[in-house]
C-alpha positions in Angstrom: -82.2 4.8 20.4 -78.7 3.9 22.4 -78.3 6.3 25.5 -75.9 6.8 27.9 -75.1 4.0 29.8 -77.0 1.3 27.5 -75.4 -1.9 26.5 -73.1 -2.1 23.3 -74.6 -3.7 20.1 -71.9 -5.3 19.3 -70.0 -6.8 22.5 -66.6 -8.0 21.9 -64.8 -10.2 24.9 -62.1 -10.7 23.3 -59.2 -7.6 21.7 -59.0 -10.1 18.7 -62.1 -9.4 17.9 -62.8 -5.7 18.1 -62.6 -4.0 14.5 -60.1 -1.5 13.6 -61.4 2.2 13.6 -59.6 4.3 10.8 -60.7 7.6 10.5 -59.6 10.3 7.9 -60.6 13.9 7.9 -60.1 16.8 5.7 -59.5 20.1 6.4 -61.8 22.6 5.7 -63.4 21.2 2.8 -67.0 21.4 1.5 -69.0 18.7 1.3 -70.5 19.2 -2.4 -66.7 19.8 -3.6 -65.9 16.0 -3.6 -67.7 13.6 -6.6 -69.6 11.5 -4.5 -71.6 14.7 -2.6 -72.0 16.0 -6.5 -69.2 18.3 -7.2 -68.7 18.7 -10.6 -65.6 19.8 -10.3 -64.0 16.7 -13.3 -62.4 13.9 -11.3 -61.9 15.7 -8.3 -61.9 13.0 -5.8 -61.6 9.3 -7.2 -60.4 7.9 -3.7 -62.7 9.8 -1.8 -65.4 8.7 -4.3 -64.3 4.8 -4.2 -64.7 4.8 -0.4 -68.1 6.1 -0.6 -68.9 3.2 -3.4 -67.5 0.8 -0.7 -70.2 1.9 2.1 -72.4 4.7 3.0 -72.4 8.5 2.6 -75.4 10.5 4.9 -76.8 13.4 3.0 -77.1 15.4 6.2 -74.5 15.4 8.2 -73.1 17.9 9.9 -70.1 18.6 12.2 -71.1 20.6 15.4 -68.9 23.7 14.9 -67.5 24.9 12.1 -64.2 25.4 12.9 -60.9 23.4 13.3 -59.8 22.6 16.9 -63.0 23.1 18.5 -64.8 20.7 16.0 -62.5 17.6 16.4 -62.6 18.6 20.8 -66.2 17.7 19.6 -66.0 14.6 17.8 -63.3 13.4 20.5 -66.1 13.9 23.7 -69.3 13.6 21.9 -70.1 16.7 23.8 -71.0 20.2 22.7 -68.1 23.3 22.6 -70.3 24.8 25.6 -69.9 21.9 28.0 -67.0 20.4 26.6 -64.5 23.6 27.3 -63.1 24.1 23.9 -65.7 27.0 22.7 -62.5 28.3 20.8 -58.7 27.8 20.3 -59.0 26.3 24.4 -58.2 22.9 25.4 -61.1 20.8 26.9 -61.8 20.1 30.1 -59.9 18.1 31.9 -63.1 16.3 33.6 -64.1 15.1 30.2 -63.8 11.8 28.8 -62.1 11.4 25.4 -62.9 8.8 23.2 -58.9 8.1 23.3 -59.0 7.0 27.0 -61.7 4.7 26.4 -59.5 3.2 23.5 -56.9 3.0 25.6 -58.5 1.5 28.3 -60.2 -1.0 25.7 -56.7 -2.0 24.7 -56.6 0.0 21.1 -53.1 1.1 20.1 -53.5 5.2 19.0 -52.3 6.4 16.4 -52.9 10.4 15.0 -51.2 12.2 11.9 -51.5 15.8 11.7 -53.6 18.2 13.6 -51.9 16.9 16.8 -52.1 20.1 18.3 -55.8 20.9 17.5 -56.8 17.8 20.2 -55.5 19.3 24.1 -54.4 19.0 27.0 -52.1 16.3 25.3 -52.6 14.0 28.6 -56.5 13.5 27.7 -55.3 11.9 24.2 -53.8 8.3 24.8 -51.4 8.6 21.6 -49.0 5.7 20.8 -48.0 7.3 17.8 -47.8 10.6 16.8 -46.3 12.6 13.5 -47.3 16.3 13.3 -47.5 18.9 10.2 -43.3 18.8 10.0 -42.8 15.4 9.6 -45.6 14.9 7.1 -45.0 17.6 4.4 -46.7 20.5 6.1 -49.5 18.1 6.4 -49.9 17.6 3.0 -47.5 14.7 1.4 -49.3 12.1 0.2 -45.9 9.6 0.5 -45.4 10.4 4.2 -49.2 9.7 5.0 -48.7 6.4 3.2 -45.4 5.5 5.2 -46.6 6.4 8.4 -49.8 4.7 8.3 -48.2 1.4 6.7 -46.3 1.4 9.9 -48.5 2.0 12.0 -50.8 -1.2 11.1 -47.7 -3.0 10.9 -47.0 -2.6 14.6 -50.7 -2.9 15.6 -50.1 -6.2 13.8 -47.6 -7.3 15.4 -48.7 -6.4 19.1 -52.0 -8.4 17.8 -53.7 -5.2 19.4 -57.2 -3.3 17.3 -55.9 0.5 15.8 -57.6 3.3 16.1 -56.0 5.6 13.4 -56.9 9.3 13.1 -55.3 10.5 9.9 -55.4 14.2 9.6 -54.9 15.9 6.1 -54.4 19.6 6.2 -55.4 20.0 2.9 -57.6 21.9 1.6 -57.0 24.4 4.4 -55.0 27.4 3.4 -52.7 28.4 2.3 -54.0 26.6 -1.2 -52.0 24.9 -4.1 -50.4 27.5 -6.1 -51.7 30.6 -4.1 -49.4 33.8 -3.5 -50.3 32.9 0.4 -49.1 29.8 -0.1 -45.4 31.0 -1.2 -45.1 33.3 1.4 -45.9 30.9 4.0 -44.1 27.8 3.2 -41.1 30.1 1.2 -37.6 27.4 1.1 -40.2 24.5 2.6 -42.4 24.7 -0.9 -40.2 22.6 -2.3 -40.9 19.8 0.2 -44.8 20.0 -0.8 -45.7 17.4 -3.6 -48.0 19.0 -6.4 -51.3 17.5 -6.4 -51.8 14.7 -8.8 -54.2 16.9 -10.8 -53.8 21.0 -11.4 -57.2 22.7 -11.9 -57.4 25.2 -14.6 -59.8 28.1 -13.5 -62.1 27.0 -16.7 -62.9 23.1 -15.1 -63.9 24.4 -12.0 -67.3 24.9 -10.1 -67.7 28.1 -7.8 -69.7 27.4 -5.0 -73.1 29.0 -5.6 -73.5 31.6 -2.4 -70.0 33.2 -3.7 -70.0 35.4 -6.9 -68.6 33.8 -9.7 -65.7 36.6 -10.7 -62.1 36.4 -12.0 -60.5 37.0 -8.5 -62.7 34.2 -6.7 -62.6 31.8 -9.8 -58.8 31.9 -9.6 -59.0 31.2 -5.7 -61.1 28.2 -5.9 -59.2 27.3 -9.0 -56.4 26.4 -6.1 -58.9 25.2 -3.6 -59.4 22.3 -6.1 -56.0 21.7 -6.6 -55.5 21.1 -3.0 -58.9 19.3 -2.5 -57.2 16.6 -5.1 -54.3 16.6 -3.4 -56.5 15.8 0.1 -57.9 13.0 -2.1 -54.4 11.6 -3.1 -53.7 11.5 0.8 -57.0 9.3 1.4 -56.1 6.9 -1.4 -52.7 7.0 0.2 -53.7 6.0 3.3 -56.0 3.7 1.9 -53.6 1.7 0.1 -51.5 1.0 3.4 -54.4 -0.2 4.8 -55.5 -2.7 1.6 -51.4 -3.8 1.8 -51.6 -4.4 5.5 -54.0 -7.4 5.4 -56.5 -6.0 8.2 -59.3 -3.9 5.8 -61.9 -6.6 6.4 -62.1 -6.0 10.0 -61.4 -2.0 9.9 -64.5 0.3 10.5 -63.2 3.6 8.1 -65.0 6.8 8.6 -63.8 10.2 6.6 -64.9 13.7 7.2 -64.3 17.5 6.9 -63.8 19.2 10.1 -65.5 22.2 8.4 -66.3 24.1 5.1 -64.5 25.7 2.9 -62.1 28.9 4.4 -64.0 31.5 2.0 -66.6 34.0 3.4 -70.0 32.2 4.3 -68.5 28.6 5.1 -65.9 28.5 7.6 -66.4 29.8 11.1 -70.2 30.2 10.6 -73.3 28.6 11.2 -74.8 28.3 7.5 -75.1 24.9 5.5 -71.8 24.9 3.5 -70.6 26.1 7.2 -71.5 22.4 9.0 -72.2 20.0 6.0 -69.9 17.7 5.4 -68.6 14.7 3.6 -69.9 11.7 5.7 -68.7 8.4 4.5 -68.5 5.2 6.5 -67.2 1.8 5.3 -67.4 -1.4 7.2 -66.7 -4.2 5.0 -69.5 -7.5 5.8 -71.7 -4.7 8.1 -72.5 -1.9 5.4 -74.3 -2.4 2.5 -72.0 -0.9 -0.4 -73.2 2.3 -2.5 -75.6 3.5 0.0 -77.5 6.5 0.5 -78.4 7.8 3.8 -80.8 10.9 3.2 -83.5 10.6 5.8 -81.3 11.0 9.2 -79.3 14.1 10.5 -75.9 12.8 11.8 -73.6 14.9 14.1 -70.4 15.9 15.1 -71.3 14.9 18.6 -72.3 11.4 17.7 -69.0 10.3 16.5 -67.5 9.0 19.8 -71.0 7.2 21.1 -70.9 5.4 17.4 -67.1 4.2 17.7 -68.0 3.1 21.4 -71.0 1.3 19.8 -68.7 -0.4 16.8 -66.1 -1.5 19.2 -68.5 -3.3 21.5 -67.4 -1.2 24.6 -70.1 0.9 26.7 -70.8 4.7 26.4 -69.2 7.6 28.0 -71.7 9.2 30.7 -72.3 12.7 29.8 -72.2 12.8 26.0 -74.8 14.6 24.1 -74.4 12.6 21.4 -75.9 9.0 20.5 -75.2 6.2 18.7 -75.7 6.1 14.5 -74.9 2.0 14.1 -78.1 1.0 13.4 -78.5 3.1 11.0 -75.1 1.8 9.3 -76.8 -1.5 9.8 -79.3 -0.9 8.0 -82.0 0.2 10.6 -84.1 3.6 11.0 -83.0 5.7 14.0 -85.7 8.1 15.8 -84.6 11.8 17.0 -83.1 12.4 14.0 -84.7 14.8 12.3 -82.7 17.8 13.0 -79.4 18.7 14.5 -78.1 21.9 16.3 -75.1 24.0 15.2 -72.9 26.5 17.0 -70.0 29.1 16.5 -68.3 31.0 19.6 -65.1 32.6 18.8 -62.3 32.7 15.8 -58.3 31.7 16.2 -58.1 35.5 17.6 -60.5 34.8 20.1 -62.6 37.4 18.6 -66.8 36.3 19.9 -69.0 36.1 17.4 -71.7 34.1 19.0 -74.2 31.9 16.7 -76.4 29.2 17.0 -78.7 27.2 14.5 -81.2 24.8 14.3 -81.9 22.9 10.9 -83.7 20.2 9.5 -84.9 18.6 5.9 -86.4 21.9 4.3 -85.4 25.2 7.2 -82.7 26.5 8.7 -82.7 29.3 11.9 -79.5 31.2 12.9 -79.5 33.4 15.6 -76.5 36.0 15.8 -76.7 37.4 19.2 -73.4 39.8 18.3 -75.2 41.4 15.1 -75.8 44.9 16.6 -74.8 46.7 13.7 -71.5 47.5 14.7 -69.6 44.7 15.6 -67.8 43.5 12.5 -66.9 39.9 11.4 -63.6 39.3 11.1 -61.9 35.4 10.2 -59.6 33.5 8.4 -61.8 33.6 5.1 -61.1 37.2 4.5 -57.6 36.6 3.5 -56.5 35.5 0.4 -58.5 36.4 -3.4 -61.9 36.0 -2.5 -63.1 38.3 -0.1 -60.8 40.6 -1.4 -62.2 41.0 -4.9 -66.2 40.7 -3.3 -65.5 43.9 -1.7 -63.7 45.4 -5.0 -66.6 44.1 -6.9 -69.2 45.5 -4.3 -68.4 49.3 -5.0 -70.4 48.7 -8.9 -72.3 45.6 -8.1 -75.3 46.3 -5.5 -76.0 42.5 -5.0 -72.2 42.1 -4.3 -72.4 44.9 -2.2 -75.2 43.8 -0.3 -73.6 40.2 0.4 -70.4 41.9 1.8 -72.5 43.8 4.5 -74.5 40.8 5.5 -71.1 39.1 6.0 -69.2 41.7 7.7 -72.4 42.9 9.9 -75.2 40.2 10.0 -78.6 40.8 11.6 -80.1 39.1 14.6 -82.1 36.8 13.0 -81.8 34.6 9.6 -84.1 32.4 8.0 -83.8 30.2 5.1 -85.7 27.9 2.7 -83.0 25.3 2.2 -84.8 22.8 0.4 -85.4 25.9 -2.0 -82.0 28.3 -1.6 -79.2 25.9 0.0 -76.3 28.8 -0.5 -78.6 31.3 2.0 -79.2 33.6 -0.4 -82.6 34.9 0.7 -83.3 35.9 5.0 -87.0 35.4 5.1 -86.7 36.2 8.8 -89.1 39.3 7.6 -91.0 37.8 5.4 -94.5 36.7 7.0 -95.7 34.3 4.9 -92.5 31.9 7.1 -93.7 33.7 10.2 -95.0 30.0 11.5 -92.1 28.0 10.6 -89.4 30.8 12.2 -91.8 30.6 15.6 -91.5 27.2 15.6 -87.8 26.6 15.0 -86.7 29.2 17.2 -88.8 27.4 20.1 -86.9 24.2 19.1 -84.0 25.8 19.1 -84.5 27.6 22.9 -85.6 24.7 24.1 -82.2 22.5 23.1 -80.0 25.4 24.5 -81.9 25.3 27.8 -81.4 21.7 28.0 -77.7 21.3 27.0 -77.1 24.7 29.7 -76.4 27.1 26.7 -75.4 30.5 28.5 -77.1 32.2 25.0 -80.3 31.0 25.8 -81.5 34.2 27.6 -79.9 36.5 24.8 -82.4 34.4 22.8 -85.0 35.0 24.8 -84.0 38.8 25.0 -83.5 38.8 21.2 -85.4 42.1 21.1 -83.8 44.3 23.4 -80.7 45.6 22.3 -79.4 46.5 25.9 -79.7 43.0 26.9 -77.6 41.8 24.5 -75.2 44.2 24.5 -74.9 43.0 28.0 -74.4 39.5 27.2 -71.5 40.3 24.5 -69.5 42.3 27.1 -69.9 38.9 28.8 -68.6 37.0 26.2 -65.7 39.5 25.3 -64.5 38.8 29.1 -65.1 35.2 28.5 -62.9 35.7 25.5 -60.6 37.4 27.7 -60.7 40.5 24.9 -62.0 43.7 25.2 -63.4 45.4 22.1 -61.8 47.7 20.4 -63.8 51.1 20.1 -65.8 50.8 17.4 -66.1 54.1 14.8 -68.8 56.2 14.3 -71.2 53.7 11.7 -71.7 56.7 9.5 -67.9 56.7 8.7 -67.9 52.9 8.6 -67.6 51.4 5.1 -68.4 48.2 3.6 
């Protein structure tokens, strides 16, 4: 296992002879909706797909926070939200090392498109190039991702300098292809945003399994799809420059989502479809082609120690994260049978503390907020979707009782993955799991204490409501947002 401080694998004297680092990331995308993590959506992601054919995809990987800036703060300091600084929409610490100044340092010319403004203070991110949403389509032209990145390797060409490249789609994040939201957002600048290079009929596509399958939400995810494609047209855009520019052979690719989908139960959460994502990384002459990685849990917090690792240059002291090359060398990697998730706080900066532990077959969330009248409130809940679940919920109890759990939650959850991946089923209750619950919520004490979690004693206070109603009036002032007062709950509806 590489640790802080340990020597390289690979050490590389010379720039010449560092690799290229290229990495692409969706936006709010679920793993299983691309073809290679088996969505069966019909050829919804043929670039995305040929880039996993080209190296290897890890079955369990997870980012470390399920939503935008705070995830990529993450994968930038290999450090977790809570000692990194960016719990929320916050830039990080400005003691923290980024993976950018080590680049920098190392000689790498940096390069980012899209997302700029989700990695801050701008003076921690060594960029030598930089093209935000407005000059790339609203972050979702295909054309301007391919003439961006062709110049970029171009110039890192010429200086004879290693790239690192982080090439930000903001598809599939709303507002989605074809969507009423996405008319009123955009309005005269639609016409500037390319159609994807496949439209999805609300027949051909899948709806994910822990969301009702009803007209309203069909139709949504009918335009999800369509900008998932379009996501995959900007990969195989970017891909292309690199194939034209000569320098793919000695380019280490990686491509992500920075979270799931923006529908109720993904996004902004803690659950499986919340943090799984989409690993794929290609290293032509290192990684053997077409591989499968479903024995190790990769996370968000071990993307800067691996790049470090690749590019022969020493780790970062302080990172939480470790090194995964061996594995992408073909190695087994010990301390790797779990990982640890978190959520703190939405874009509004309203706290809805979680935290998670889960491995091959469980999974253990605790919701230290979930007093019964603290109600969720995100991004997902706009558009279709959440909108027809609670029209649906009035006739359909099952409906009815999904839109409660999402809006209210309870303390503890518990679920069978192996058995129920979409969460359908808290067996937090049920004592025949009594053991296994014990036992993850121990693991899952014991990494908060270590990594300095301040949620640890709500944990260990889980059962006494006044203690943790004390520690959410400490995380609304943390927030810097009072709550508003709440209504009676026996006026409250769901």
């Amino acid at each position: 296992m590489l640790v802080s401080g340990q020597a390289p694998i690979f050490s590389a004297d010379k720039r010449k002879k560092r690799p290229n680092i290229l990495f692409i990331t969706a936006d709010d995308m679920n793993c299983d909706s691309t073809g290679c993590f088996g969505g069966q959506t019909p050829d919804i992601t043929p670039n995305i797909d040929r880039l996993a054919s080209e190296g290897m995809r890890f079955a369990h990987a997870h980012i470390t926070i399920a939503v935008c800036q705070p995830s990529r703060s993450v994968l930038m300091t290999g450090r977790y939200p809570h000692r990194n600084g960016a719990e929320g929409f916050q830039p990080i610490n400005t003691s923290v090392p980024t993976l950018q100044e080590s680049l920098h340092k190392a000689g790498y010319l940096n390069g980012i498109l899209g997302k700029v403004k989700h990695l801050a203070p701008i003076e921690k991110f060594k960029w030598d190039m930089v093209k935000d949403v407005g000059e790339l389509g609203n972050g979702r032209d295909p054309k301007l991702y391919y003439k961006f990145a062709k110049n970029f390797f171009q110039q890192a060409s010429n200086k004879g300098q290693p790239f690192f490249l982080m090439a930000n789609s903001h598809d599939p994040h709303r507002p989605f292809h074809g969507s009423v939201q996405e008319r009123n957002r955009f309005k005269q600048g639609l016409k500037n945003i390319p159609a994807p290079s496949r439209v999805y009929r609300i027949e051909e596509i899948q709806v994910p399994g822990f969301l009702p399958d009803i007209p309203d939400v069909r139709k949504e995810m009918a335009q999800y799809y369509s900008s998932v494609r379009r996501c995959d047209d900007t990969v195989g855009a970017v891909m292309r420059a690199l194939r034209e520019s000569g320098q793919a052979e000695n380019t280490l690719i990686m491509f992500l989502s920075d979270n799931g989908i923006a529908v109720p139960f993904s996004k902004t959460n803690c659950y499986l479809h919340s943090t799984r994502t989409p690993w794929i990384v290609s290293w032509p002459g290192k990684i053997k082609p077409g591989t499968l990685d479903n024995r190790h849990f990769i996370s968000g917090i071990d993307f800067m120690p691996t790049v470090l690792d690749a590019a022969g240059l020493a780790q970062t002291k302080g990172m939480d994260g470790f090194s995964f090359l061996p594995i992408l060398l073909g190695q087994q990697q010990a301390g790797r049978d779990k990982v640890f998730t978190q959520f703190h706080q939405t874009s509004a900066r309203n706290r809805y503390p979680m935290r998670c532990v889960q491995n091959h077959k469980f999974g253990y969330i605790f919701n230290p907020w979930a007093d019964g009248e603290r109600v969720f409130k995100n991004e997902s809940q706009s558009g279709l979707t959440f909108k027809a679940m609670r029209a649906a919920a009035k006739t359909d109890p099952k409906i009815a009782a999904r839109v409660k759990l999402f809006q209210y939650r309870v303390v503890e959850e518990f679920y069978d993955l192996a058995n129920d991946p979409d969460a359908l089923h808290n067996l937090s209750d049920d004592l025949r799991y009594q053991k296994e619950l014990d036992k993850m919520r121990k693991e899952l004490l014991k990494w908060m204490k270590r990594t300095n979690d301040p949620a640890s004693k709500a944990l260990e206070n889980r059962n006494s409501p006044e203690a943790l109603k004390k520690f959410m009036a400490e995380q609304d002032d943390r927030a810097g947002k009072k709550q508003k007062k709440r209504k009676n709950r026996k006026k409250r509806t769901s």
